[in-house]
C-alpha positions, 0 to 999 in steps of 0.5 A: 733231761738232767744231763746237763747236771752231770758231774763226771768223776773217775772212779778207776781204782779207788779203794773202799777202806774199812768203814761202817756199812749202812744197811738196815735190817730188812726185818724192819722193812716190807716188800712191795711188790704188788701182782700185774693189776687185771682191772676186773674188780673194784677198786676203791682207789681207782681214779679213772672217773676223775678222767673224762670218758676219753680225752678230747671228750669235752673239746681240744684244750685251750686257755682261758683266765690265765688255766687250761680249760676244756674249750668244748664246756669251759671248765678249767682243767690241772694236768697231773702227769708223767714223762712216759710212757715207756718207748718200748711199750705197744698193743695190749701192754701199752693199754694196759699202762694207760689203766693203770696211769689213770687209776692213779690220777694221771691225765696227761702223758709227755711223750719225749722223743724225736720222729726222725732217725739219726741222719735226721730223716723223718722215721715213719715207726716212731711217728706211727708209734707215736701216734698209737700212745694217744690213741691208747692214752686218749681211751683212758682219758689222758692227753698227749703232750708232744716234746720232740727236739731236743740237741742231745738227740742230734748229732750231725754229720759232714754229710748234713747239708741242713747243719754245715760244719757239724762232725758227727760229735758235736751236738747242735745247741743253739742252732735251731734258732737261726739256721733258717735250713736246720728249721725247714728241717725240724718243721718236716718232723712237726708236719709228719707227726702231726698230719701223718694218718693212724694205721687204725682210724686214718685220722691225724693227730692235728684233728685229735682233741686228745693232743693237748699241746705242743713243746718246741724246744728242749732244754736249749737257750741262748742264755744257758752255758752251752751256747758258747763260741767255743761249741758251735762250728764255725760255719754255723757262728758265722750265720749267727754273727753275721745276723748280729752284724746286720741287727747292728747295723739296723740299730746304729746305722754302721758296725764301725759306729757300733763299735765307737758306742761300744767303747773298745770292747771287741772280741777275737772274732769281730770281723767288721769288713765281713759284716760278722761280731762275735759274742762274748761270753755268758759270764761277761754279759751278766757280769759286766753289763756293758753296753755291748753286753745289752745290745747282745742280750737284746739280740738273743733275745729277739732271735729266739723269741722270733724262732719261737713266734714263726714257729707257733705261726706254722704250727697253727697254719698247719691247723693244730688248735692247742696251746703251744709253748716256747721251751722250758730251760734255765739260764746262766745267771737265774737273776740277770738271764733268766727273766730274758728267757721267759719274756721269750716264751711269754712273747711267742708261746701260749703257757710257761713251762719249766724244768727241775729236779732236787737233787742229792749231791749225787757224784760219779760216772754218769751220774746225771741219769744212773745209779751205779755202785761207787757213786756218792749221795746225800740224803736231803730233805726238801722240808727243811730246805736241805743244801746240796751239800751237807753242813751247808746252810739251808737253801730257799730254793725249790722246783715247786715254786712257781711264780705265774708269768704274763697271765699264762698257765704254768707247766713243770714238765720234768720235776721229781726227786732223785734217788736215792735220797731217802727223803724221795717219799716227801715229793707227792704231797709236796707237789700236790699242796704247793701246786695247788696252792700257787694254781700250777696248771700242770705238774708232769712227773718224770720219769715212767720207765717202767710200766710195773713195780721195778727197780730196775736193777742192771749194771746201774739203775735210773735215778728217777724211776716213778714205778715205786711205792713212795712215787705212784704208790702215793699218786691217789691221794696226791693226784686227788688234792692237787686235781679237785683243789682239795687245798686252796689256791692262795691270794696274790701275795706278789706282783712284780712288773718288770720293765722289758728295757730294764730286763735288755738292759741286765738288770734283772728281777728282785725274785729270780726262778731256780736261784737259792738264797741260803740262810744267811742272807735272810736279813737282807729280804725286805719284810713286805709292802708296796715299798718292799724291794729296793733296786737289786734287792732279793725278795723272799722265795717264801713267799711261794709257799705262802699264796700266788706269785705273779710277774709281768713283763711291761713297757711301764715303769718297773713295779714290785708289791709284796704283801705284808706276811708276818704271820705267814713267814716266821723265820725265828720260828722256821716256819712259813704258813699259807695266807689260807691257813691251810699249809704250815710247814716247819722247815726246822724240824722238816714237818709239813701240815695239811688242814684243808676241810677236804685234805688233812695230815701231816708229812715229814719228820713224823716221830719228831712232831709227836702228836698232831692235831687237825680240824678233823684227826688226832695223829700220832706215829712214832715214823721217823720218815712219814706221810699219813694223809686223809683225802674225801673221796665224795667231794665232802668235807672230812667232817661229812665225807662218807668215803674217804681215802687214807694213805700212809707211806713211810720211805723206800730203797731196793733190796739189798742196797748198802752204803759205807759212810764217808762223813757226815750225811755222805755215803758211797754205794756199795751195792745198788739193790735189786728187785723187789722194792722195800718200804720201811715199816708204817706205824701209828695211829689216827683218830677221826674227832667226828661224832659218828666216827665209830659209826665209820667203818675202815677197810685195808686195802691191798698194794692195788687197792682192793680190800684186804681186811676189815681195820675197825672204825674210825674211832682209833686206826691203828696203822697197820705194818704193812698196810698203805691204804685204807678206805673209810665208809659209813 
């Protein structure tokens, strides 16, 4: 969750002063607003045959070559996802949301929850519910992945004998990785989870095959701000200060010899005769750099990596066989710090997971999870590399690149586009290409809140919610791309090895993850070759839209390799093209192209671009904000396909939402909306250059995918207002 992106700000009695009022008129825009779907007709965007017959059917899911494949065949498997389902949902509906997530695409499900109460005492309901979302997901052949602690949940008490010192205020970030009473705790709720019978099959979830894999730890680390002297009780920094002390004392014979090595840099809380040293602060560490800094880092670094390792070890002796992973948080310092905590994952877990979301300058009370009428946004378009903060140069960072660490699967287990940024319909494609092309094993979009098309209105409204038009509404083609490779996986474009020394030593790596390089240091990225990086020189993060990124973790010499990509990254063009040729996204005008034999369109800023031309398709539209792509449905090439799936989606907001403009790209809300979903009108044209295009015939389709009318052939489609999908035959 985003929580830790939250930025509080009153806003007790402002006055809004005159000033224009953003509202479009809604005769420019549709509802969306789709009935319940019933499942009894075909549907010809229904997904659910890229499923197995059940999830499980083809074995428990392992890893082979670096991907998740099917243990039971072999055959690798991508995991398109979403952070769901709703907590509240069971019985039919709850099997009901299954349906409609696997005729979207959708075969994993990360269910986010804690299976205890709040004095932390294992609750039987949640784990029994829990263990009735993979018995309804396993049926329409999604998995399961579990995420059950993270420090938000837990607040503990003076009455918590397993977490002294705590006051029923503070929550306990960190303290899992050395409170050995806290992990017997935490190992209870893994153990009821998984070992507790169904109501329905008297099986445990660890004999379930549709159980894909585990998640340790949410959102916490040693090396992120809240862990911090200041936040931990005392009792609690006195079990981890004096396991410093004794991993000290290992390593230099004595703490008063440690101390000498240290050259006089001490801290308040040093307590050399008690056996105790004190940390200092996350900004000293990876500022500084002294040696008492290293060996700090250092000893986080084995504390955490060895909960993470234990911990895999009791989950395997308690008899799951899926892949486990470590944790999924960002650093302090992405340079110094954030290499350090996934060298902890890569040394204890079986993939890599991670976290992010792109963000709108969103401000006000709550606004790390609400929408609220006063709050302050920005639009911003990640094709163009938008900053947070509007006149402020581009910035060259992105939760979609993801560089593949120690050989190990990849996994985005919370990532989307908050609202309410206009430009939230860019996110679908731009997953689905780039998670393809950089081979991301699993893409979990976050978050289902809802299982129908709402916007949830209340006092406020969730700024993540994926029932919407220009999220589910474009998972079929999305979903299709990404799953079945319909865009290529890209070459190696660069290896980067990283000396485990150097990195417990801060100094860091030359690509950090989650870290943004704007505009006006691109002079200082080396161009390419095996002489490409020099010491504390950043490389490209270009490079993550171009082919694959792979970064080891070594006992040899540090190493970097970078392919020489002139025709790939034009950054006098403003454009980065894939080595596949297949992706071509210019970042000036906010316009990304798709040219694969099986997938092609184009997304962004559609009246800008004018008319465009593919292997297979003319397209012209006069959208402002558009995304118009065509996807074979048979496994066939457009140029042959016989079934094939158009898509077009414009941009959404909430009836009745309005804004008042601040300055320039910066707006308050003034009234958040209501129910039903708008869409922004579609229009424009596509041609197939086929020789048998005339021959295709073309069928609209309704909200839930069933025909709707007759649209002509393929010769020239004319998009219709309303119309999101059609379907091309011959």
């Amino acid at each position: 969750m985003k929580i830790y992106h939250m930025i509080l700000t009153s806003l007790c009695g402002f006055v809004i002063a005159a000033a224009p009022v953003r509202a479009e008129e809604v005769a420019d825009w549709f509802a969306f607003n789709p009935p319940a779907d019933a499942f009894t007709a075909e549907s010809a965007l229904d997904l659910r045959g890229l499923n197995e017959h059940f999830a499980g059917e083809h074995g428990f899911i392992g890893i082979k070559d670096g991907q998740f494949v099917h243990t039971g065949n072999g055959e690798p498997v991508r995991f398109w996802a979403v952070n769901g389902p709703p907590e509240d949902l069971t019985g039919a509906a709850l099997r009901q949301c299954a349906k409609l997530l696997a005729k979207h695409g959708v075969n994993m499900v990360r269910v986010h929850g804690g299976y205890f109460d709040k004095s932390g005492e294992v609750n039987p309901t949640k784990v029994q519910h829990a263990i009735e979302i993979v018995e309804a997901m396993k049926a329409e052949g999604i998995y399961t992945h579990f995420s059950i602690y993270f420090p938000l949940w837990l607040t503990p008490g003076p009455t918590t004998s397993w977490l002294p010192g705590y006051d029923g205020k503070q929550h306990p970030f960190a303290a899992l990785y050395f409170n050995s009473d806290f992990q017997a705790q935490y190992r209870r709720w893994w153990t009821a989870l998984l070992t507790t019978p169904s109501a329905t099959t008297g099986k445990p979830l660890i004999a379930d095959p549709a159980v894909a894999s585990l998640e340790l730890v949410n959102e916490d680390s040693f090396f992120f701000w809240t862990f911090s002297p200041e936040k931990i009780p005392v009792p609690e920094l006195q079990i981890l200060e004096k396991q410093f002390g004794d991993w000290l004392v290992k390593k230099y014979g004595s703490l008063p010899a440690a101390l000498a090595k240290w050259n006089g840099v001490t801290t308040p809380r040093d307590a050399a005769a008690e056996g105790r040293v004190g940390f200092r602060p996350l900004y000293n560490i990876f500022t500084d750099k002294k040696l008492r800094d290293q060996d700090t880092a250092a000893f986080l670094l084995e504390t955490q990596a060895r909960f993470y390792s234990e911990t895999r070890v009791f989950l395997r002796k308690l008899g799951f066989k899926g892949p486990v992973t470590a944790s999924n948080w960002i650093t302090a310092n992405p340079e110094v710090l954030g290499p350090l905590e996934k060298l902890t994952y890569a040394t204890a877990g079986d993939f890599i997971d991670r976290h992010g979301y792109f963000e709108c300058n969103h401000k006000g009370d709550n606004s790390a999870w609400s929408i609220r009428n006063g709050h302050t946004y920005s639009d911003r378009s990640a094709y163009r590399f938008d900053a947070d903060q509007p006149g402020k140069p581009r910035q060259f960072v992105h939760p979609a690149m993801d560089p593949h660490y120690a050989g190990m699967p990849s996994m985005l287990s919370e990532t989307t586009w908050c609202r309410p940024n206009r430009y939230r319909s860019e996110a679908p494609l731009y997953f689905a290409v780039y998670g393809a092309l950089q081979h991301s094993d699993a893409i979990v979009h976050f978050a289902l809140d809802s299982d129908h098309w709402a916007v949830k209105p209340r006092f406020f409204m969730q700024q993540w919610t994926l029932m919407s038009p220009s999220m589910m509404g474009q998972f079929p083609a999305a979903a299709l791309i990404y799953r079945r490779g319909l865009v290529a996986t890209g070459p190696v474009v660069a290896e980067i090895n990283l000396n485990k020394t150097d990195l417990r030593n801060l100094k860091g790596t030359p690509l950090p993850q989650d870290a943004a390089l704007d505009e006006l240091r691109l002079a200082d990225v080396p161009s390419g070759g095996s002489e490409a990086a020099k010491p504390g020189q950043r490389l490209d993060p270009l490079l993550h839209y171009t082919g694959r990124v792979n970064v080891n973790f070594t006992d040899s010499a540090g190493s970097v390799k970078v392919q020489n990509l002139p025709k790939c990254i034009d950054h006098a063009a403003q454009t980065v093209t894939s080595a596949t040729g297949e992706l071509r996204l210019n970042y000036g005008a906010g316009v990304l192209s798709i040219n694969a034999p099986d997938a092609q369109g184009i997304s962004g800023q559609l009246q800008a671009a004018g008319p465009v031309e593919t292997q297979d398709l003319t397209i012209t539209s006069d959208m402002e904000l558009g995304h118009i792509v065509a996807v074979a449905l048979d496994s066939k090439p457009l140029a042959t396909s016989g079934k094939i799936l158009l898509q077009v989606m414009s941009e959404e907001k909430a009836s009745n939402f309005k804004t008042q403009t601040l300055s320039a790209n910066h707006y308050r809300i003034l009234n958040i909306g209501t129910d039903p979903w708008l869409v922004k009108n579609l229009s424009g044209t596509v041609h197939f250059k086929r020789p048998d295009a005339g021959q295709l015939h073309v069928t609209a389709l309704d909200f839930n995918g069933y025909r709707s009318g007759d649209a002509g052939s393929a010769t020239e489609i004319r998009l219709q207002p309303q119309t999101i999908y059609y379907l091309i035959t011959r």
